[in-house]
C-alpha positions in Angstrom: -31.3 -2.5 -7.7 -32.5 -5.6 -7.1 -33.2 -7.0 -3.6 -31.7 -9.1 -1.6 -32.3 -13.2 -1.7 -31.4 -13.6 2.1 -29.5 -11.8 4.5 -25.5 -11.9 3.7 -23.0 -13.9 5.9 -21.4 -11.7 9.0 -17.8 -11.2 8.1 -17.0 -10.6 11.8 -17.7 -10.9 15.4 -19.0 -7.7 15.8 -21.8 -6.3 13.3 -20.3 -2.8 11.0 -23.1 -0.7 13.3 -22.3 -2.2 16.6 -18.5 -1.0 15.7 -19.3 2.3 14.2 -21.5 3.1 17.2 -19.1 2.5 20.1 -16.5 4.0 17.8 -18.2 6.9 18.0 -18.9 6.7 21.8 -15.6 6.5 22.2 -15.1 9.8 20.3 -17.3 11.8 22.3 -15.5 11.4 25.2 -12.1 13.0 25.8 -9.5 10.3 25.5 -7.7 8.6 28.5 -4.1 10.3 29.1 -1.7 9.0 31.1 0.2 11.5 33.8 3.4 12.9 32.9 5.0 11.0 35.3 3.9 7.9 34.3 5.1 8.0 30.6 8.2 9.7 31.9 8.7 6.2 33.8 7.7 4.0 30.5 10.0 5.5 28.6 12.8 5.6 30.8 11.8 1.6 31.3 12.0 0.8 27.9 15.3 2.9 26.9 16.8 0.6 29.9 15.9 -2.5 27.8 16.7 -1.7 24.7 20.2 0.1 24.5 21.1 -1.5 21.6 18.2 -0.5 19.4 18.8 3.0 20.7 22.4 2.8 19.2 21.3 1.5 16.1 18.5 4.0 15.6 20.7 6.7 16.0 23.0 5.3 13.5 19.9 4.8 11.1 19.0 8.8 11.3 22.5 9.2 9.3 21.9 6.5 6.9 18.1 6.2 6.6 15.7 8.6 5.3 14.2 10.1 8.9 15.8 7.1 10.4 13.2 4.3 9.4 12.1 2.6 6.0 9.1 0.6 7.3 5.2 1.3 8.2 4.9 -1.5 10.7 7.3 -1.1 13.4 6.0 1.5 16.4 8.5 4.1 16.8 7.7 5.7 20.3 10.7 6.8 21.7 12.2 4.9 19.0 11.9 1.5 16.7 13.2 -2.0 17.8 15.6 -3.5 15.8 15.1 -7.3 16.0 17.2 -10.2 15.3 15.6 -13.2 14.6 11.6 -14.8 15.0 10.2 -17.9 15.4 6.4 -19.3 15.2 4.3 -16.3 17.4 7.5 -14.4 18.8 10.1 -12.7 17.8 13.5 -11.5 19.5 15.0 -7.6 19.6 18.9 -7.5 19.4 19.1 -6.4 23.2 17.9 -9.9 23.8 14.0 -9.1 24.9 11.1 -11.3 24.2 8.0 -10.3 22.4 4.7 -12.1 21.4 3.8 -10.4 17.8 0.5 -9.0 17.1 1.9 -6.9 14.1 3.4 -9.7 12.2 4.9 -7.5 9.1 1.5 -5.8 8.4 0.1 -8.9 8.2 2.4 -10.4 5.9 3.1 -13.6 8.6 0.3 -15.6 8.1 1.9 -19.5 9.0 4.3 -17.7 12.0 7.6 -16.7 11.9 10.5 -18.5 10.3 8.2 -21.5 9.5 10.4 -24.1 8.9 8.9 -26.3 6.5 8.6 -23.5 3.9 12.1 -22.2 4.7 13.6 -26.4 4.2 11.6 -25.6 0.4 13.0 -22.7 -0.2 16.5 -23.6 1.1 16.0 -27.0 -1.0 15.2 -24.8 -4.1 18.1 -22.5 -3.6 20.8 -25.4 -3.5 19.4 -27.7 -6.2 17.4 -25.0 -8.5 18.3 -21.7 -8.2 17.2 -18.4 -6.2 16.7 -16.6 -9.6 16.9 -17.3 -13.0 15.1 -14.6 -15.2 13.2 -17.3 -17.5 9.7 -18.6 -17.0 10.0 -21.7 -14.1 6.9 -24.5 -13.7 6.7 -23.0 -10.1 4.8 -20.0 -11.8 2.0 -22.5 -13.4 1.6 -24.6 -10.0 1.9 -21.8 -7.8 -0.7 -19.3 -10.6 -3.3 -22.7 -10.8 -3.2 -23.2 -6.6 -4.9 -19.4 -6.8 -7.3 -19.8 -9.4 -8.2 -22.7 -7.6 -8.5 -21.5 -3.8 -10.3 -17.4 -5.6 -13.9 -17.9 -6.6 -13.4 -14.9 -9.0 -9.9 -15.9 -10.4 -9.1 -17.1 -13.7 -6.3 -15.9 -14.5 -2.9 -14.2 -12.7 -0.6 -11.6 -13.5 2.5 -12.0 -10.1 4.2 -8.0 -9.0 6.5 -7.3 -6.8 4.4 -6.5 -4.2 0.7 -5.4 -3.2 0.6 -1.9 -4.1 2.0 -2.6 -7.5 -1.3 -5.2 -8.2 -3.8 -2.4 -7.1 -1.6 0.0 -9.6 -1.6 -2.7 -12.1 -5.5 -3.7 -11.4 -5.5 0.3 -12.4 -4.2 0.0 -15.4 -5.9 -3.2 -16.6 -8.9 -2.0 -15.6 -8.4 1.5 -17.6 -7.2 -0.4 -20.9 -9.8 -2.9 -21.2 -12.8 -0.4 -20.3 -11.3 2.0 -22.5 -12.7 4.4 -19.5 -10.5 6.6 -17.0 -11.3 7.1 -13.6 -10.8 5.1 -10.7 -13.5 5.7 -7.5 -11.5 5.1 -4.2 -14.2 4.7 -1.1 -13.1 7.3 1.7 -10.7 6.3 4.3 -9.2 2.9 2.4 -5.4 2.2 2.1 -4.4 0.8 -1.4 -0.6 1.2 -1.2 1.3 4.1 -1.8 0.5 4.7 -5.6 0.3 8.1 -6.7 -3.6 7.7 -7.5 -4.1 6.4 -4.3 -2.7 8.2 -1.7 -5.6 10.6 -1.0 -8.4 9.9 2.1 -6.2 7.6 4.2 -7.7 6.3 7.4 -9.3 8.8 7.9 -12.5 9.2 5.6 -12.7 13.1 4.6 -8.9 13.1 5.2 -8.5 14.1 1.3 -5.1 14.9 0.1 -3.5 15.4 4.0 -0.8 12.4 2.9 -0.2 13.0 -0.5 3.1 15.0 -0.6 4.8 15.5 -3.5 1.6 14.2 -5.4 0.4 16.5 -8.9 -3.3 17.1 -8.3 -4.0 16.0 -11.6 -3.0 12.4 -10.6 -5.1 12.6 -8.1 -7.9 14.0 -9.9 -8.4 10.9 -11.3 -9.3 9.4 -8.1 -12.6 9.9 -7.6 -14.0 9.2 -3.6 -17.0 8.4 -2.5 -18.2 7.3 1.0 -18.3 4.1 2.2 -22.3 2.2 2.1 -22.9 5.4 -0.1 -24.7 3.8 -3.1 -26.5 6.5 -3.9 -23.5 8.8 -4.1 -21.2 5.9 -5.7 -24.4 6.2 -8.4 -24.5 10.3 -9.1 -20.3 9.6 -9.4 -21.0 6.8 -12.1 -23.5 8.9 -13.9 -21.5 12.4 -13.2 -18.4 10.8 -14.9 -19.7 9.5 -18.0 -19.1 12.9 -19.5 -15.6 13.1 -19.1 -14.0 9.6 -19.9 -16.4 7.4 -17.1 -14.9 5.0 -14.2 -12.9 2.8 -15.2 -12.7 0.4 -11.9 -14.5 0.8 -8.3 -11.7 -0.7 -6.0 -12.5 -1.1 -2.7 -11.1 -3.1 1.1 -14.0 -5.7 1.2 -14.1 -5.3 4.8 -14.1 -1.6 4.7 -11.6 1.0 4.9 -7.6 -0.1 7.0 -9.0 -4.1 7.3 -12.3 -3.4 8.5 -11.3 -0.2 10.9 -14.2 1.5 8.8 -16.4 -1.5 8.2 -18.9 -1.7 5.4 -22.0 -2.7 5.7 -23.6 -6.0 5.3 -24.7 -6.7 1.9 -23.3 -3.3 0.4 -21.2 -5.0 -2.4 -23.5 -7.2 -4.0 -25.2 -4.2 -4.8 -22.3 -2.0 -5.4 -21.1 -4.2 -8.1 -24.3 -4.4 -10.3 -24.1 -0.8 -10.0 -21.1 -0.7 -11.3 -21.4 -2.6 -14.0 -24.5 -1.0 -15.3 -22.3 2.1 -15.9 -19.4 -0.4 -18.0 -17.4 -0.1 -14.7 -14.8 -2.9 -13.0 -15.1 -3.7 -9.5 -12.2 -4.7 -7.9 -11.6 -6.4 -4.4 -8.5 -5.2 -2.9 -7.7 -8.5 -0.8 -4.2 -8.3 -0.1 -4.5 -8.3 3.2 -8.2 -10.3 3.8 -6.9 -12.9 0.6 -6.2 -16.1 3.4 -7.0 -14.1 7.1 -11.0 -14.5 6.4 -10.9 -18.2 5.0 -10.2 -19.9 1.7 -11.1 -17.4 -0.9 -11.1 -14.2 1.0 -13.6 -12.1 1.4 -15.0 -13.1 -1.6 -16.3 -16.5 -0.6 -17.4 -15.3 2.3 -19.3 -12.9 0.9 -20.5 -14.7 -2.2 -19.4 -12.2 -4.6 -18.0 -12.4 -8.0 -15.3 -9.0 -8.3 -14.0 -8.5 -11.5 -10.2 -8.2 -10.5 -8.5 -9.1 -7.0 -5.3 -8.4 -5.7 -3.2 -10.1 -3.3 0.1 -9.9 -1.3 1.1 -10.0 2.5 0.5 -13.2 3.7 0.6 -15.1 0.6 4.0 -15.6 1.1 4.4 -15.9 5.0 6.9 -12.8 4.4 9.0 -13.7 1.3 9.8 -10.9 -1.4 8.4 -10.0 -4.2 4.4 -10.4 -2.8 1.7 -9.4 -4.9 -0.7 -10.6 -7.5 -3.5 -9.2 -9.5 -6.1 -12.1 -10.7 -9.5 -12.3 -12.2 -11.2 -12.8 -15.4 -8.8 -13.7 -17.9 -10.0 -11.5 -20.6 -9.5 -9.1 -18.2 -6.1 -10.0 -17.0 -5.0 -10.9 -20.5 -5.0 -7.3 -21.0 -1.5 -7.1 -18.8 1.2 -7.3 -21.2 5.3 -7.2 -20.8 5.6 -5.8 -24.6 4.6 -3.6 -27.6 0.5 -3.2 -27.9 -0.7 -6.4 -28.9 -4.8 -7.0 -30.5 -7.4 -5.8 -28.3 -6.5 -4.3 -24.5 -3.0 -3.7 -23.9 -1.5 -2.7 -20.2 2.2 -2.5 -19.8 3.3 -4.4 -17.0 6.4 -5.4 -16.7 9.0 -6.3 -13.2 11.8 -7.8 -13.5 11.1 -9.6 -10.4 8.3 -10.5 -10.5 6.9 -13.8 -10.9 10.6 -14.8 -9.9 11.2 -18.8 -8.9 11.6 -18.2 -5.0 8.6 -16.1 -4.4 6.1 -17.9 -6.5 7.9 -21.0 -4.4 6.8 -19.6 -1.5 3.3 -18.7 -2.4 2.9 -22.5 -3.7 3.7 -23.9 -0.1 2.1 -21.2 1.7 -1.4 -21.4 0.0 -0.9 -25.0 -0.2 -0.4 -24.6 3.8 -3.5 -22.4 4.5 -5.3 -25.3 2.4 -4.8 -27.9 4.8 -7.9 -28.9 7.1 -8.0 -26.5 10.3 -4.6 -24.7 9.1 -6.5 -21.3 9.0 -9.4 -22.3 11.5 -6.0 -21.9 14.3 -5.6 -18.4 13.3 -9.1 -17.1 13.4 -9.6 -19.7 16.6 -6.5 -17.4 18.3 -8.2 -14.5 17.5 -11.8 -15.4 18.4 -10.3 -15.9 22.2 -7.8 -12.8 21.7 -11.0 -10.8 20.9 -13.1 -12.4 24.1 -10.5 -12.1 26.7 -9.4 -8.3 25.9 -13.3 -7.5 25.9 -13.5 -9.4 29.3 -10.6 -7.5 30.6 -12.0 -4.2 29.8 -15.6 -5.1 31.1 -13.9 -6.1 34.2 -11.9 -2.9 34.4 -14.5 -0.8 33.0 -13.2 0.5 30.4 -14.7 1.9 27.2 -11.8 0.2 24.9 -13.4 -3.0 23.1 -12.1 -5.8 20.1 -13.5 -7.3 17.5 -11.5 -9.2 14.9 -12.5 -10.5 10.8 -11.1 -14.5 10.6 -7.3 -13.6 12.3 -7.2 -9.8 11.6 -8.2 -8.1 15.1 -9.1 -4.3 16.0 -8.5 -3.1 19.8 -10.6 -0.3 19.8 -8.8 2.6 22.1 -9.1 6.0 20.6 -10.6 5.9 17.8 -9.1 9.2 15.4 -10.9 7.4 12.2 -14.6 7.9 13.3 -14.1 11.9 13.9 -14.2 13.9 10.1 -11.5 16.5 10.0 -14.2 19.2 9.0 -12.4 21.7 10.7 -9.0 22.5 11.8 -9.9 21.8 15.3 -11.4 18.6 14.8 -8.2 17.9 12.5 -5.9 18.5 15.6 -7.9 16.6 18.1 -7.7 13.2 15.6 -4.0 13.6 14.9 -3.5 14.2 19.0 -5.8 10.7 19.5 -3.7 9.2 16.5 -0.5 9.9 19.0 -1.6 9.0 21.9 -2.1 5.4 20.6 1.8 5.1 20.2 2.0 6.7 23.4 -0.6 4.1 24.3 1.9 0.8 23.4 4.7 2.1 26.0 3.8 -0.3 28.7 2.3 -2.8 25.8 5.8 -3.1 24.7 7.4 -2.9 28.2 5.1 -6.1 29.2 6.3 -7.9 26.0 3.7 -7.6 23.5 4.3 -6.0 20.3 0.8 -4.7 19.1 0.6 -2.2 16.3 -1.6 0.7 18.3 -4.3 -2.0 18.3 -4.4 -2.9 14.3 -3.3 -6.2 14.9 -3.1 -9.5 12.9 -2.7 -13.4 14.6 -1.1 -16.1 12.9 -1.4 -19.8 12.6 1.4 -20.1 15.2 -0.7 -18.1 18.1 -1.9 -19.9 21.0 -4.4 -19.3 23.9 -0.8 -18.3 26.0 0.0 -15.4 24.1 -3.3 -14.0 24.2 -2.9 -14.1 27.9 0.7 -12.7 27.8 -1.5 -9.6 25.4 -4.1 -8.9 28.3 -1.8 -8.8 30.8 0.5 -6.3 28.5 -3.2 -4.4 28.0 -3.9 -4.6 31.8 -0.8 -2.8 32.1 -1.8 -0.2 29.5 -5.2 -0.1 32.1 -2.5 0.8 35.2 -0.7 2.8 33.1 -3.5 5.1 31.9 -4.9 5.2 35.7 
């Protein structure tokens, strides 16, 4: 491999060793629980403010598969049900207030209910249409804003949503190498494909999440520890002999948005790598694509990856989310037909690529492309990151933050940096894993809504919030005594 020209850009405020380190200092301690009678006194707090969502819920167990269709929302005692958001906040149906650190996964990168993409969209509907079916000049503008913002995109194929690109970056990548398996880096979260869903969050987790999953789909997937370039080179070589890697898809940040960062400099290296063995290398950005910058992860990094994929935010929460890009004799493999010369991928969606999403995406990119836009969100979380670290200094507490551009980590328990080698050490990091919900009681109950410290800011954030978060996180200090 050749070496390195200079040392590569940091990618956050906290270097990938600094965070594994006091990840695993955290882990070596047992893990702060509150008293009995203290979560006894949350939870009877928080049923007292939100009857409504308690009625609902209950309703939703009849109607609702286990009472709940989304990842995002916490659900300890129950979920909210909210009825309407604006800019940072958003508002339950009992009436409470909440500043919003989950913001759909994500998927709220401008704020909530922006209104000058909801007067476009609202414009289009009336004077256009909401869906036609046919090919509409908002998929050219909306496909050439991309190409343009993507150092490593050419070329666009629009899904439905992100986990359809990355099963679709799959596929291209399998029918234009002509090869078959896909390597998966421990511990990364690439939707809820069947290839896929194996070593989730947790790296060494293996198969723990893939119900109803045939292990020959998953044998297919191939993992491989993150940094590991040795071991991602004995699986290139080891592969060869029975149909070879197809793709090498990875989080560029490192495994759940940089909750298992890589380190610096690994992909430049990765990628030649894989390409000496006729491998793909693909940069799952669908949540990094506008929270680290113009050009993702990418162009901070100075990389070229083969294919990218994108949803969440590049549609500040609008349906129909997701886009695979890159080279286009690479994407021109996707096809919505019968097998055409050279690669053919069946891709088809009858909703994808429809007039009101690709809308959306036009004014949001076009949005996160105006001066200082994006510069807000990673601004909020710089000082979202320095006052929680100042709070827990001051407290002294072992809990720290660290964000990449507006995606931030709090730190509190941290299940991902044990291995589930045995079944005790299994136990102990699906008990730390609940004790975080346990954890965003009083968080909730002082009006924050933080998704058990995987959190994202948006454009509409301010310096206020973040104070309205460390007193909610002061609160979870108190609460935890």
């Amino acid at each position: 491999m050749s070496a390195r020209a200079a040392a590569p850009p940091a990618l956050g405020s906290m270097p990938a060793d600094v965070i594994r380190a006091r990840a695993r200092e955290l882990v070596a301690r047992p893990p702060r629980r509150p008293s009995a009678a203290r979560v006894e006194r949350e939870v009877e707090a928080f049923r007292r403010r939100t009857r409504r969502s308690a009625e609902l819920h209950q309703r939703a167990c009849g109607l609702l598969a286990r009472g709940t269709e989304h990842v995002d929302p916490l659900a300890d005692p129950y979920p909210l049900f909210m009825e309407r958001g604006n800019g940072s906040r958003v508002v339950d149906v009992d009436g409470n207030r909440y500043v919003d650190y989950i913001l759909a996964g994500g998927a709220i990168l401008l704020g909530h209910n922006d209104a000058e993409l909801n007067e476009r969209i609202v414009a289009l509907i009336r004077d256009k249409t909401n869906f036609h079916g046919h090919l509409d000049e908002y998929e050219l503008e909306a496909a050439a804003a991309l190409c343009d913002v993507f150092p490593s995109i050419e070329a666009v194929r629009f899904t439905a949503s992100g986990a359809e690109a990355n099963l679709a970056a799959a596929r291209i990548a399998r029918a234009f190498s002509g090869r078959r398996k896909i390597v998966k880096f421990r511990g990364a979260y690439h939707g809820w494909g069947d290839q896929f869903m194996t070593d989730i969050e947790v790296p060494g987790s293996g198969p723990f999440m893939a119900g109803g999953i045939p292990e020959a789909f998953l044998s297919e997937t191939v993992l491989v520890d993150q940094d590991d370039l040795e071991g991602l080179k004995r699986t290139l070589v080891e592969h060869e002999r029975d149909g070879g890697v197809a793709a090498v898809i990875c989080e560029p940040v490192g495994a759940e948005s940089g909750l298992v960062p890589f380190a610096a400099g690994f992909h430049r290296d990765a990628i030649e790598l894989a390409h000496r063995f006729g491998a793909l290398y693909v940069f799952d950005e669908i949540v990094t694509g506008f929270r680290l910058g113009l050009g993702g992860a990418q162009a901070r990094l100075g990389v070229q990856p083969d294919l990218t994929t994108l949803g969440k935010g590049l549609m500040n929460g609008y349906p129909a989310c997701g886009v695979v890009g890159g080279r286009k004799e690479i994407v021109d493999a996707a096809t919505t037909g019968p097998p055409r010369d050279g690669a053919s991928a069946y891709i088809g969606g009858t909703l994808s690529g429809n007039v009101l999403s690709v809308a959306a995406c036009l004014h949001t990119v076009s949005q996160a492309r105006r001066p200082g836009v994006l510069d807000r969100a990673s601004g909020a979380a710089a000082d979202l990151v320095a006052k929680l670290n100042g709070l827990f200094e001051s407290r002294g507490a072992d809990f720290f933050a660290y964000h990449y551009g507006s995606i931030v980590k709090v730190e509190l328990t941290a299940p991902h940096a044990l291995r589930p080698d045995s079944a005790e050490r299994a136990t102990e990091i699906l008990e730390r894993r609940a004790l975080l919900g346990t954890y965003m009681l009083p968080v909730q109950n002082a009006g924050v809504l933080s998704r058990m410290g995987r959190d994202m800011v948006s454009c509409a954030h301010t310096p206020a919030d973040n104070d309205e978060a460390v007193t909610a996180y002061d609160a979870l200090l108190d609460f935890l005594g």
